[in-house]
C-alpha positions in Angstrom: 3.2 39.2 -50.9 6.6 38.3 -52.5 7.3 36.9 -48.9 4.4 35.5 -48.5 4.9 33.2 -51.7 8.3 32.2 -50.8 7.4 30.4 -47.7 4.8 28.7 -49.0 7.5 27.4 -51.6 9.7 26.5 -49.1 7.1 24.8 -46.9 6.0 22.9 -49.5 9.1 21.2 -50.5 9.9 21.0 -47.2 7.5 18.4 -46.9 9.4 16.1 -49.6 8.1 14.3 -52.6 10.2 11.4 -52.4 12.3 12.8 -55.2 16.0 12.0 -55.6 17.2 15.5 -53.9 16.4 19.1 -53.8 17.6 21.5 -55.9 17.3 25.3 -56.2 17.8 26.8 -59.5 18.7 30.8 -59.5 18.8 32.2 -62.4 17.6 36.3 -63.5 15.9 34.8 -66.6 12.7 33.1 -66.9 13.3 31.2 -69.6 16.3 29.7 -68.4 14.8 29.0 -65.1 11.2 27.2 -66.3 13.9 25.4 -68.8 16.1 24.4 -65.9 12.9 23.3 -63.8 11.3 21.5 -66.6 14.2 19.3 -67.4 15.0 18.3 -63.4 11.3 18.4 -61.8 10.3 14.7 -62.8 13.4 13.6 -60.9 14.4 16.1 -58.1 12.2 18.4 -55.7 12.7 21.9 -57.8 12.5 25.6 -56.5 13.9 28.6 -58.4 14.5 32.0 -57.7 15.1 35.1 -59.6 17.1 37.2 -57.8 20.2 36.2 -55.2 18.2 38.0 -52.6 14.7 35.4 -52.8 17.7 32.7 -53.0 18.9 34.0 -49.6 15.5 33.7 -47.9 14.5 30.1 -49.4 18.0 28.8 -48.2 17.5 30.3 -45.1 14.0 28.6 -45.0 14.9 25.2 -45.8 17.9 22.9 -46.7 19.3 21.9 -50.6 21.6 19.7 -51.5 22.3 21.2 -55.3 22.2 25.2 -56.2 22.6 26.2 -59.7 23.2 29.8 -59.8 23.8 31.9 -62.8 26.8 34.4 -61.9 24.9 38.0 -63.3 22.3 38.0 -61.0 20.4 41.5 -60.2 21.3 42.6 -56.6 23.7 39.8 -55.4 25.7 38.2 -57.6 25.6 34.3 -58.3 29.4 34.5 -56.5 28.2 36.5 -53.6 25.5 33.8 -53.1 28.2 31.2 -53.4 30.3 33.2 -50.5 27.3 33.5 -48.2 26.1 29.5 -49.0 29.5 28.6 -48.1 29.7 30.6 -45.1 26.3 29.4 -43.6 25.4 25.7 -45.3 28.6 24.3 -47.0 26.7 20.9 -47.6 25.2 22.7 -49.9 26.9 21.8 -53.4 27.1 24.8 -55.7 27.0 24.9 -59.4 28.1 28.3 -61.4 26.7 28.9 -64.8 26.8 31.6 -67.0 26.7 33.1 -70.7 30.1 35.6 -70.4 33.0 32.4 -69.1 36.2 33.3 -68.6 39.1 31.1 -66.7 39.3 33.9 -64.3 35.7 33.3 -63.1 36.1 29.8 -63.5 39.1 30.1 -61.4 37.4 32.3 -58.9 34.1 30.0 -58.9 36.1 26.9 -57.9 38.0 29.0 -55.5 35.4 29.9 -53.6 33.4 26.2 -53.5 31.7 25.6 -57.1 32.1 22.1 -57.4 30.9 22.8 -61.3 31.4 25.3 -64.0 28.8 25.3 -67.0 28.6 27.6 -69.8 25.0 28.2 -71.2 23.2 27.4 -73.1 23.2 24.3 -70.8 23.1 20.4 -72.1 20.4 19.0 -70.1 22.3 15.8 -70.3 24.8 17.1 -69.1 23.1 18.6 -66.3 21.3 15.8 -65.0 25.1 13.9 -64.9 26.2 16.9 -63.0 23.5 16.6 -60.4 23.7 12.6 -60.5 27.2 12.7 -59.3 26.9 15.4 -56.9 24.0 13.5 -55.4 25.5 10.0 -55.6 28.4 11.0 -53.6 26.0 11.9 -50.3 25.5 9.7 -47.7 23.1 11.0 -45.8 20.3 13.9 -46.0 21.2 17.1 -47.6 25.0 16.6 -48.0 25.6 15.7 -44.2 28.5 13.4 -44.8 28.9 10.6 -42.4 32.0 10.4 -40.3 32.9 6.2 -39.8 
């Protein structure tokens, strides 16, 4: 069933809305998550996941161009996720958040791709200028720089 729901997720947004870019928000609680998706849906196509593992199969499914991923994820960690992201879709720009920083994981996060580093709780100003910039600098469909 879980499956099931997933890909209609993904084939819906797949479709497009129009909507300034696609984000997907992964984050183990709920309330962070529907917060997240509240503040961004008016502006940007929106899908969450809960676990690093449902973030695995939506990426696989379709294409972002912004992932906000908590680092204490159950399962796979928000790092892990970064890892595999960068591995398979590095177009994808990643932003870490979490409750427990440290300038280790900062360190580590921006080590292994993060273009961001937020501490919760999360500004949803600051947020949104995060995702403006990240967005702005693309020139053309889900982070696929052009080469002049």
């Amino acid at each position: 069933m879980q499956d099931y729901v997933l890909k209609l997720v993904a084939e819906s947004l797949a479709e497009g809305s129009g909507k300034g870019g696609a984000i997907l928000i992964v984050e183990d609680e709920a309330i962070v998550r529907e917060s997240l998706r509240d503040w961004l849906k008016e502006k940007y196509e929106v899908c969450e996941a809960g676990t690093g593992e449902d973030a695995s199969e939506l990426i696989g499914r379709r294409d972002f161009d912004v992932l906000i991923a908590d680092v204490r994820l159950p399962g796979k960690s928000g790092l892990d996720l970064l890892k595999e992201v960068q591995s398979a879709k590095p177009y994808i720009k990643f932003v870490v958040i979490t409750a427990y920083p440290s300038v280790e994981l900062a360190v580590q996060a921006m080590k292994e791709g993060a273009v961001e580093y937020l501490v919760k709780p999360i500004e949803a100003e600051k947020l949104e200028g995060v995702i403006q910039r990240i967005i702005s600098k693309q020139t053309t469909p889900r982070g696929k720089e052009q080469v002049l």
